[in-house]
N, C-alpha and C positions, 0 to 999 in steps of 0.2 A: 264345194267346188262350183264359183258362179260363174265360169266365163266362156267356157268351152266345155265341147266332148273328143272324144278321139277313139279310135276304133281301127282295131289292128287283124290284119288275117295272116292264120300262121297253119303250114304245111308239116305234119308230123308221119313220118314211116311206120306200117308196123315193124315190128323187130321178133326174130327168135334168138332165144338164150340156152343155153349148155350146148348145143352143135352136137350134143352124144357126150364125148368124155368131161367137156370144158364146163364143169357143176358150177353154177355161181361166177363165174368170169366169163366165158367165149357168150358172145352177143355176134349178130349180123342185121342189119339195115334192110328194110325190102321195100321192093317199089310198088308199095301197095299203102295209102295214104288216108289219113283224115283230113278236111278243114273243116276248122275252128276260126268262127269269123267275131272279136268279143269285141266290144262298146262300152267306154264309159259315159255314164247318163247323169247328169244333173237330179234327175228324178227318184224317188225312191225305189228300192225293191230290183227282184231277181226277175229277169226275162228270158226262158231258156227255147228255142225249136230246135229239135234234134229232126232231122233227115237218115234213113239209111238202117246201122245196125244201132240197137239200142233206142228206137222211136217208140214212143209211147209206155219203156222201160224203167228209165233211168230218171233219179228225182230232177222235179222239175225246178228247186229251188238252191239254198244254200246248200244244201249237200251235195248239188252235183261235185262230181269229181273235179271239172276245170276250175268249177269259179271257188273250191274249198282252196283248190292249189293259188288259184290268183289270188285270194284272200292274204295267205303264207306269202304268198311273194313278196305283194305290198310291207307285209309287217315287216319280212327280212329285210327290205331298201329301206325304211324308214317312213314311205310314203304314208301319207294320210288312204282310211280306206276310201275308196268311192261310196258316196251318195246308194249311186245305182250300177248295172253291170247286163248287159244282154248280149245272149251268145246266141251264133249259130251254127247248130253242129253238121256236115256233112259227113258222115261216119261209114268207112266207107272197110276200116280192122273187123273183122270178127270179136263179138265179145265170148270171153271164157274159152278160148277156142286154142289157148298156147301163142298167142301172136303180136303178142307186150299190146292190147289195146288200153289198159289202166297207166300203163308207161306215156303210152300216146299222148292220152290224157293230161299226165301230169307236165311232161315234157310244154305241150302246148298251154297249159297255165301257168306257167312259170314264163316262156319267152313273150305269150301275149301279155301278161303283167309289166315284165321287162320293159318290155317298148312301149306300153303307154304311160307308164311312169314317166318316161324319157319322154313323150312326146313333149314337142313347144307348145305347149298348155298357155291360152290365153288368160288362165283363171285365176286361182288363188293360190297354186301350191308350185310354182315354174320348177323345170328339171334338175337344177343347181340345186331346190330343198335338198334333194333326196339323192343319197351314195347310190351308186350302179353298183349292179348283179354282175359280176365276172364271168366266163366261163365255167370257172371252175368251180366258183358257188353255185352256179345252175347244176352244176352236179350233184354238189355236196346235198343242196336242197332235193333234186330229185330223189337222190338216195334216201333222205331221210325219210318222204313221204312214203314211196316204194317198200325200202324197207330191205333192195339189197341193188348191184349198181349194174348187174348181168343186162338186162333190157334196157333200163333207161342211159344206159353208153352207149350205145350202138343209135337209138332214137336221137339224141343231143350232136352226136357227131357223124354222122354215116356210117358205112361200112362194116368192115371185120375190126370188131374191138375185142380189146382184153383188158377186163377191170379188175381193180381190188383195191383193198380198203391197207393202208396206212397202220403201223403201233396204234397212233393216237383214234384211230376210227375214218378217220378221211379217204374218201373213196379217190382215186385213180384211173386212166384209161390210157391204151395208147391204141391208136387208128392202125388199122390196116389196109391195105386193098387188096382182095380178094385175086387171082389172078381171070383172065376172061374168057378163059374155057370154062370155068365154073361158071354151072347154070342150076339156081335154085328152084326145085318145084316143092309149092305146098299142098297136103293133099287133107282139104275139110271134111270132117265129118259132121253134119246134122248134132248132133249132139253134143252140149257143153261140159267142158268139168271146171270144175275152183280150182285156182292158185293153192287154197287153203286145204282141200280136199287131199290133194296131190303133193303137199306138202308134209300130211299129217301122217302119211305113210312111208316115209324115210326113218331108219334104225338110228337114234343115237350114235351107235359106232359101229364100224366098218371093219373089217380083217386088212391090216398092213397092206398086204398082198393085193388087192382092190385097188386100195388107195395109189401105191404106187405104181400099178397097171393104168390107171385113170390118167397119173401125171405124163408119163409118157407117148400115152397115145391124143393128150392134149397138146403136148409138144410136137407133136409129128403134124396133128392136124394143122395148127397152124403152119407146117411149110409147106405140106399138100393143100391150103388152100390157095397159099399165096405164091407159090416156086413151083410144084410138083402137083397138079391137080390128074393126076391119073389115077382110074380106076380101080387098080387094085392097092393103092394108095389111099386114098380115099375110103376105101371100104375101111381096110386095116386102122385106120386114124380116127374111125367115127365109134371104135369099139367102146359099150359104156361098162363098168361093174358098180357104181357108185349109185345110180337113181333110177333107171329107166324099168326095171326088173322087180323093185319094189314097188314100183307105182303100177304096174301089169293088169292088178288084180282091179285097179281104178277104171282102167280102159282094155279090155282085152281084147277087142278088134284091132286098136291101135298096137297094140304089141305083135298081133299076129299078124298086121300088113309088114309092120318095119323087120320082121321074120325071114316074110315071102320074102318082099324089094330084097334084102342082102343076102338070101340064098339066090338070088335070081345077078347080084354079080352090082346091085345098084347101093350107093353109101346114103342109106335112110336113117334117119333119128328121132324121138320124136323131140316136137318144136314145143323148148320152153318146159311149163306141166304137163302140157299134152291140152285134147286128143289131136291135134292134126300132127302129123306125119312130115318132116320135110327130109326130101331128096337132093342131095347133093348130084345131077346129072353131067356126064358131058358125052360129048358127039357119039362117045363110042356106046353110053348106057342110056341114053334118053329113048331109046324104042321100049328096052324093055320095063317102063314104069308102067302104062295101062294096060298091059294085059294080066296082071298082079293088083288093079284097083278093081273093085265093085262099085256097081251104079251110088252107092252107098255114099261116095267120097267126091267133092269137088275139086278136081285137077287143075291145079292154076301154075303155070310158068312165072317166075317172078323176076324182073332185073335184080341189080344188091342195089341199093339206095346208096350212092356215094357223098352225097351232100349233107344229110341228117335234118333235123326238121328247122325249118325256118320261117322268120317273118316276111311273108310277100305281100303285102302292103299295110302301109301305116298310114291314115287320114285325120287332119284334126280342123274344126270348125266350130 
């Protein structure tokens, strides 16, 4: 590519997944954000500064997660790869902390590939080469990377989603909006756990009875969030039997806040694999969330994220 660059900044939410009963489908949007500012370079090679969470962590080359993802991207439009590639991370998600920050990631490698593929490239490869990424293959690809579509639908599109995968494997979503008496708080702990960790402690299979307890109060959640957000609603909606119980023994602080919170009348779950903690609050239970936290846990009120991550500016030269 001889004739230009272009360099795209894109806005990604964290996201929490399962909401308590919704295993693998309910996601939520929060207004707590990455940027990802990436460049295509004439020049060769990987350019990466990270800022924030994951500075001086996270590989500094092809393996980082964004430019593994913008690499994929590129191959899925057809685009020629770039030369070179320089990111700048403002990271702003918790890593390993339950909070889709690998979602983030991918989310934001796929739309900044998107749009600099599209950019009006002075150079050798203009945007007519190469097929557009649709929405819904921004999906399909997130999915794939990911590995399931709980987090990265709620990051791609805002809000309260509910995903699932297709017969043929094709992943799904439809948006919701949360109603606006729901007010989410996330509650961090200092200490990390893996996706993988917290994954590798779920049973093969379940008792019936679970199962169809889970579906139910997955169904209800969704109208106490979006129709009915009242508190003894809310509590009764966020019931889990399916994951939260087996992963215990992973985080048992995090088990014994989300305990306290809903002996204390608050609908707490934990967010994603865990460890942090989210609370579903409203006017009537938001006093009683910190006096059931220890200094231990960082207390954060979160908007919901209704927009989902996007490109806010696109430069070519």
């Amino acid at each position: 590519m001889t004739g230009g660059t272009a360099r795209a900044t894109v806005h990604v939410p964290a996201t929490s997944a399962n909401l308590g009963p919704g295993f693998d489908t309910l996601g939520l949007a929060l207004g707590l954000h990455d940027e990802i500012e990436a460049e295509i370079l004439d020049s060769p090679g990987v350019e990466i500064a990270v800022e924030g969470e994951g500075a001086g962590e996270l590989d500094p080359g092809e393996g980082h997660l964004v430019v593994a993802t913008m690499r994929a991207t590129f191959d899925r439009m057809g685009f020629p790869q770039p030369r070179g590639i320089r990111l700048r991370c403002l990271n702003r998600i918790p890593h390993a902390r339950g909070l889709g920050s690998s979602s983030a990631a991918i989310c934001a490698g796929i739309l900044a590939a998107r749009a600099l593929a599209t950019a009006p490239y002075a150079g050798d490869h203009p945007p007519e080469a190469s097929p557009g990424l649709t929405d819904d293959g921004a999906l399909a690809l997130a999915t794939e990377i990911e590995g399931h579509p709980d987090n990265v639908a709620p990051c791609l599109a805002g809000g309260l989603t509910v995903a699932w995968t297709d017969a043929g494997g094709a992943p799904h979503l439809v948006r919701l909006l949360p109603h606006e008496a729901v007010r989410p708080v996330v509650l961090v702990p200092a200490h990390r756990l893996s996706t993988e960790t917290a994954r590798g402690l779920l049973p093969k299979e379940v008792p019936h009875a679970d199962a169809a307890a889970n579906a139910g109060r997955a169904a209800l959640l969704v109208a106490a969030l979006t129709a009915r957000p009242e508190p003894e609603l809310l509590l009764a909606a966020t019931e889990d039997r399916l994951h939260q119980d087996y992963r215990a023994p992973a985080m048992p602080h995090t088990a014994d806040l989300v305990r306290r919170l809903r002996r204390a009348g608050v609908a707490a779950v934990v967010s994603g694999a865990g460890p942090t903690v989210l609370a579903f609050s409203t006017r009537n239970t938001q006093d009683l969330i910190a006096p059931e936290v220890g200094n231990d846990w960082h207390i954060q009120p979160l908007e919901v994220e209704t927009r989902g991550a996007r490109v806010v500016s696109l430069e070519t030269r």
